[in-house]
N, C-alpha and C positions, 0 to 999 in steps of 0.2 A: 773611425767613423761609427758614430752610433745608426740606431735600426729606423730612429726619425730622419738623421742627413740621408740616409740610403733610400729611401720611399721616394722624400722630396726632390733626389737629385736625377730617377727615375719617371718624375709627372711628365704625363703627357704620352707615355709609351703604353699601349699594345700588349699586353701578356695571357701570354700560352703554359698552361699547367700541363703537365700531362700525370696521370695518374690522381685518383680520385681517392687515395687510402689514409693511412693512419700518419704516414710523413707530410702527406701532400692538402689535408685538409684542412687544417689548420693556417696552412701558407694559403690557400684558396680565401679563406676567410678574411683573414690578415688585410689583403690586398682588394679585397673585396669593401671592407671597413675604408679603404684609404681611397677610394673611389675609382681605381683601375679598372679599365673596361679589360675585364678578364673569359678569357675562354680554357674551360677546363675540357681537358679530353681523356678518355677511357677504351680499352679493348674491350669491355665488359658492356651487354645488353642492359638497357634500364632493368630490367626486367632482374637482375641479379642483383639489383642496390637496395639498399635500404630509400626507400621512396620517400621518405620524411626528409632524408639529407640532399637528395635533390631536390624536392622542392622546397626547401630551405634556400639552397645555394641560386637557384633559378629566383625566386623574390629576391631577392640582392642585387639580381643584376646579370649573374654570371651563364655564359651561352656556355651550354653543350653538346660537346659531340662525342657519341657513345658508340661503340659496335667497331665492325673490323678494320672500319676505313678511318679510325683516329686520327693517324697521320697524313692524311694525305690530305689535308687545309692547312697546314703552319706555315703561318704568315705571317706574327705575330713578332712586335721590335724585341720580347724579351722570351723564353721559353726554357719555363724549369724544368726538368729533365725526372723523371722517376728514378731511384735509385737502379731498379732492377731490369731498364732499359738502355740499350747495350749504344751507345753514342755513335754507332755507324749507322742507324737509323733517321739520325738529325742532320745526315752530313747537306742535302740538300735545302734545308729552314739555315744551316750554316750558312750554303752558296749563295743563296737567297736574301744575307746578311742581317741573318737574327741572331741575338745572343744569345749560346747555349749555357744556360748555369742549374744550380741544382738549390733546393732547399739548407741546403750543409754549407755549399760555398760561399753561399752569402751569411749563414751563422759565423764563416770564419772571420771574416770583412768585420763585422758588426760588433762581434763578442769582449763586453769591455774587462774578461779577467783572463785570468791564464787557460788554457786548456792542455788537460792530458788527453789524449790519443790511445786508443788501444784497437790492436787490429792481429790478425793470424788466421788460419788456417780452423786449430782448436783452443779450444780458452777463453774467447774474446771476452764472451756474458759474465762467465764469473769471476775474471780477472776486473775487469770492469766494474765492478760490485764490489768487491773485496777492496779496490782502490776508493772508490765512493763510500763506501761505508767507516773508512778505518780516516779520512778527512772529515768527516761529520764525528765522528768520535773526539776527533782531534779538535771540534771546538769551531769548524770552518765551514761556512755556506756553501753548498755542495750543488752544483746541479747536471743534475744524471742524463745523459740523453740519447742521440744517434742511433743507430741500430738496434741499439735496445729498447727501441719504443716508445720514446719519449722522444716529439720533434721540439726544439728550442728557441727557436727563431722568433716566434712571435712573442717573446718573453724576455730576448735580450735585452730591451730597456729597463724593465725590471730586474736586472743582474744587478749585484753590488762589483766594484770596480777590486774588494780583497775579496771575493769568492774565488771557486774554481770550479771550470765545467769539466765535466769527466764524459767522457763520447766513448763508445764503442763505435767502430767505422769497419763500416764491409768494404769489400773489392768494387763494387759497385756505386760504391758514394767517393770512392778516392781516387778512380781511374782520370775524373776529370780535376781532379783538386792543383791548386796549385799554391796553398800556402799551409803549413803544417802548424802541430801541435809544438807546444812548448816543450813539453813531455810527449816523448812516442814511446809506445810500446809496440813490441812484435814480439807474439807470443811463440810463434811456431808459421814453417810453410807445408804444408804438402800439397800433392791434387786436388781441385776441388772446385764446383763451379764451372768443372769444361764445358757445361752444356751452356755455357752462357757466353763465356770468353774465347776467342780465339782460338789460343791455346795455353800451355802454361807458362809461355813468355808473359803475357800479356796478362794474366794474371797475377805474377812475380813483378813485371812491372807496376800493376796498381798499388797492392800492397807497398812495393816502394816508397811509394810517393808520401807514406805517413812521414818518412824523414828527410825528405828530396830536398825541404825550402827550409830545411831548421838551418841556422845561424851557430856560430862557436857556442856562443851562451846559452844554446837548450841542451836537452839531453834525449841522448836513445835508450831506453834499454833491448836488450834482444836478447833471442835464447842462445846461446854459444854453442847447446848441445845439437845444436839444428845444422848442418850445412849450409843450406840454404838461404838461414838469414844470416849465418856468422859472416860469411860472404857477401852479404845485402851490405853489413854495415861498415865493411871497408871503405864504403863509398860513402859515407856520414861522416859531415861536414861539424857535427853535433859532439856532443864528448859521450863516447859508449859506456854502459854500463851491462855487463853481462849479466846473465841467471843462468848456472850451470850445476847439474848434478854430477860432474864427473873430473870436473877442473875445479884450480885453485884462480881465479878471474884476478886482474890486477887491477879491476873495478867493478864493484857488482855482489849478488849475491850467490854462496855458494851451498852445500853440505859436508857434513864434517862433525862425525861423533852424536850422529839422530838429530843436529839440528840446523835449523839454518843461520849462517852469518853472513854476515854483510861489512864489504869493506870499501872504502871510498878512502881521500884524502885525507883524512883525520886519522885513518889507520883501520882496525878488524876488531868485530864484535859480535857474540852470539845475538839474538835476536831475538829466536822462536823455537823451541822445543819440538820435534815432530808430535813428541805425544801430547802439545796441546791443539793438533788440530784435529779438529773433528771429521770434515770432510775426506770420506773414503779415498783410496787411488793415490797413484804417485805422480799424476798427473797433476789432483787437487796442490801437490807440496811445487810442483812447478807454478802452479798460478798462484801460488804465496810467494814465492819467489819472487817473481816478473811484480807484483804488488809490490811486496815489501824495497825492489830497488827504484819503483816509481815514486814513494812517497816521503825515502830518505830524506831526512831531514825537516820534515814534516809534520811527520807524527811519531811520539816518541812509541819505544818499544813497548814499555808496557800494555801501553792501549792496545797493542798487534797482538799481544799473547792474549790478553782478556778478550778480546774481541774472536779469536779464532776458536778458543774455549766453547764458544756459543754460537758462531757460525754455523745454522747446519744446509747450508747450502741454495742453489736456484731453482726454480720448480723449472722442471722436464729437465733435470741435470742430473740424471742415476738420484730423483728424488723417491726417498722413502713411501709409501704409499702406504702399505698397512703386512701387519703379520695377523695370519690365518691359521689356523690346524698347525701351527710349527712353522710356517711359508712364509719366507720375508718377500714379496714384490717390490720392485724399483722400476720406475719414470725417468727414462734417457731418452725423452722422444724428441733432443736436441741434436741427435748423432744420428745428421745426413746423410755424413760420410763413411766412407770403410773405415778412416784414421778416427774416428769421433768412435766408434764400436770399437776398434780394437783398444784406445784408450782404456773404455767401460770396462771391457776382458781382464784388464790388468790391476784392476781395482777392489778384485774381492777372489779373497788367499783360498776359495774353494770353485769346483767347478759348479756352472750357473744352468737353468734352463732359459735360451734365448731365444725370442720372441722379433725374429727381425725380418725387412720386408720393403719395400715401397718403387719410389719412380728411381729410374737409372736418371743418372745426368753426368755420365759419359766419363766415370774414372775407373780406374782397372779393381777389381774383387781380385785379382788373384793371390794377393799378400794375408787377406782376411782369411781364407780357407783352413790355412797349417792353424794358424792361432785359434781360430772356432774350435778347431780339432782337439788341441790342449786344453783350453779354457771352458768347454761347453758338452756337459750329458748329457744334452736332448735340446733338437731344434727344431721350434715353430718356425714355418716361412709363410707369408702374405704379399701378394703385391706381384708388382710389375717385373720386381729382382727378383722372386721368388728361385729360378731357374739358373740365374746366373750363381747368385751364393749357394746353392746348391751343387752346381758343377766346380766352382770354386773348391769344396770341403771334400766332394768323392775325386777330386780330381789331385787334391795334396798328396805328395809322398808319408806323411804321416796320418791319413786315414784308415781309422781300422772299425769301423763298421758306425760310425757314429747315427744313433737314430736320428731320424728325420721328417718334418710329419708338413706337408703342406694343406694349407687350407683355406677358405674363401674368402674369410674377411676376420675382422680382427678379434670381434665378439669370438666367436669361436676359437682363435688363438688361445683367447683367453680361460675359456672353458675346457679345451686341452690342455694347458697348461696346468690349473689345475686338478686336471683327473691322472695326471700323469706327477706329480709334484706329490713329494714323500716331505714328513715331516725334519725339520731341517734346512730344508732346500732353499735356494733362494730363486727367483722369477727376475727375467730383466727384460724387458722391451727398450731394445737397442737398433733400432733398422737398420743402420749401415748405408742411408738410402733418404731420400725425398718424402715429402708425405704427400705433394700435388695428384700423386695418382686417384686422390679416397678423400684427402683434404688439404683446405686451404692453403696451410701449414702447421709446422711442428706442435704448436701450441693446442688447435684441435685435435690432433692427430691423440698428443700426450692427456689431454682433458678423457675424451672417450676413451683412450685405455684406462683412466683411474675410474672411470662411472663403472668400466665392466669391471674391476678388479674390485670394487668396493659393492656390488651389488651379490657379490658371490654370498651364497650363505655359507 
């Protein structure tokens, strides 16, 4: 079904947006263009928008309703769901018998080329990238989107029918999904998102779902070093292909003598040299990994080795920033999580000063503690976690006096940081944590730490 059958086969219906952001604007527009009498709704006061985009969206046509009581009018035949709202909230616009869908589900319906899938816990962004980028190298129409900020929908006619769409997909955009990528990927599971999800059934479940509806003829890849998904993909119906650092995979990619190979049906082949890739961590050589066995057959090797050569990475991804007086700084202000920081921890062969902090959203610090302890000569904290990663690291059996410095906000992190920061040293702003407490999200969070990091003299 193309994105015109899908409009026209809608006239005449009723549509409820909810969420007024950077997924959902676009699709307001869209539908607004195609003469739907549309009602957009928000948790957000006018007063916090940009006032040119509502009255924008208002001359078009489209009625809104802003502030706390959002939901409590959906009555609408069709209502696209925000990613980041939790679908037990709609169950009554359900009762009511309106159609719950999303921005994404109908990109799935619509999309006239193949799509790869990528989804986990950690990795998504730059797995995601590193697969888009090494298809474009390869000569092929690429189009980047889903989670990663880029919505698609209103573009799939303009798709060519030999492109390929590459999606990073949250737990949020997939819990209601019901038709999959051609290509999944799963990069990893741990905790993560409890403050939103149920619990971590329920979040294990959504991620599922990237491979729930694939057919014999797609493929999975998943991490094999993971539990959690090695087990996921017992239930893939899809032909698996592992990425493992520690096994020899009887499909998939693995290591073996510094580099990565990759074996599939045809037989086993080196690939990638570790020492051509640039990206720090051994984290980064698992998202070459999970990449290099999504794009098998695809793109030949060489382009992977030249391409990683000069890859240096995603901004707020342990991104370089600047070196000072000796002082290397890094931008991780993508690691919400404890797992996303302790990754960062394992990715630079000396001990760091870390700069971490923000909103709880309800997963256990007490794994982070021991490893802070190892990996880290002195800790900034900020935020609403401030207190918890803190009892976390004096409460380790392997703490032995680690300095500790709490402080108010983040400018000041930053300016402790460097009064404390000896030439040599390196700086990491890794939160471990949320940025909603102080900002938006991560992307603000990680912009103002490089303004204070860059303004230092």
């Amino acid at each position: 079904m193309s994105l015109k059958t899908y409009l026209e086969s809608i006239q005449g219906k009723t549509i409820g947006v909810i969420g007024i952001g950077v997924s959902n604007t676009p699709l307001i527009e869209l539908l607004l263009d195609a003469g739907f009498a549309v009602t957009a709704c928000d948790k957000r006061e006018r007063s916090q928008f940009d006032e040119a985009l509502l009255t924008d969206l208002e001359g078009k046509g489209c009625r809104l309703v802003l502030g706390a009581d959002y939901l409590d009018h959906l009555d609408q035949d069709i209502i696209f769901r925000t990613p980041g709202l939790h679908p037990k909230y709609l169950e009554k616009a359900k009762a009511r018998g309106s159609q719950i869908t999303s921005e994404m589900e109908v990109f799935f319906e619509v999309c006239p080329c193949p799509i790869i899938g990528v989804t986990g816990s950690d990795g998504k962004t730059t797995t995601t990238t590193i697969i888009a980028q090494l298809l474009t190298a390869a000569g092929r129409n690429v189009y980047l989107g889903g989670n990663i900020g880029h919505p698609l929908l209103a573009e799939a006619d303009t798709m060519s029918a030999d492109g390929v769409a590459v999606l990073e997909l949250s737990s949020f955009q997939l819990m209601t999904m019901e038709r999959s990528p051609q290509i999944a990927v799963l990069t990893n599971l741990a905790p993560n998102h409890l403050d939103v999800h149920t619990d971590m059934a329920e979040y294990v479940a959504a991620k599922e779902r990237i491979f729930q509806f694939q057919s014999p003829m797609d493929k999975l890849v998943c991490n094999g070093d993971n539990a959690i998904t090695r087990e996921l993909a017992q239930k893939a119906a899809s032909k698996v292909f592992y990425f493992t650092r520690k096994e020899d995979p009887s499909l998939g990619a693995f290591l073996w003598e510094k580099a990565i190979w990759m074996r599939n049906d045809a037989g086993v082949r080196m690939v990638l040299p570790l020492s051509d890739i640039r990206l720090p961590g051994i984290h980064n050589v698992e998202n070459y990994m999970a990449a290099i066995a999504a794009v098998d057959g695809l793109v030949e090797d060489e382009a992977i080795r030249i391409f990683a050569r000069n890859f240096g990475g995603v901004e707020h991804r342990i991104e370089f920033v600047r070196e000072l007086h000796g002082v290397r700084w890094f931008n991780d202000a993508i690691a919400s999580s404890p797992s996303r920081t302790a990754a960062c921890l394992h990715s630079f062969d000396q001990k760091i000063i870390l700069l971490a902090g923000g909103k709880d959203k309800g997963v256990s610090y007490k794994d982070l503690g021991p490893l802070i302890n190892d990996h880290v000569k002195y800790l900034i904290l900020c935020g609403a976690t401030a207190k918890v990663i803190r009892e976390s690291v004096e409460q380790a059996e392997n703490y032995q006096g680690l300095p500790i410095a709490e402080v108010s906000d983040w400018a000041e992190a930053v300016r402790h940081a460097a009064a404390v920061a000896n030439e040599g040293d390196v700086v990491v702003m890794s939160p471990a944590s949320t940025s909603f407490d102080r900002f938006p999200n991560f992307m603000e969070k990680g912009k103002y730490f490089k303004e204070q990091v860059n303004h230092l003299a």
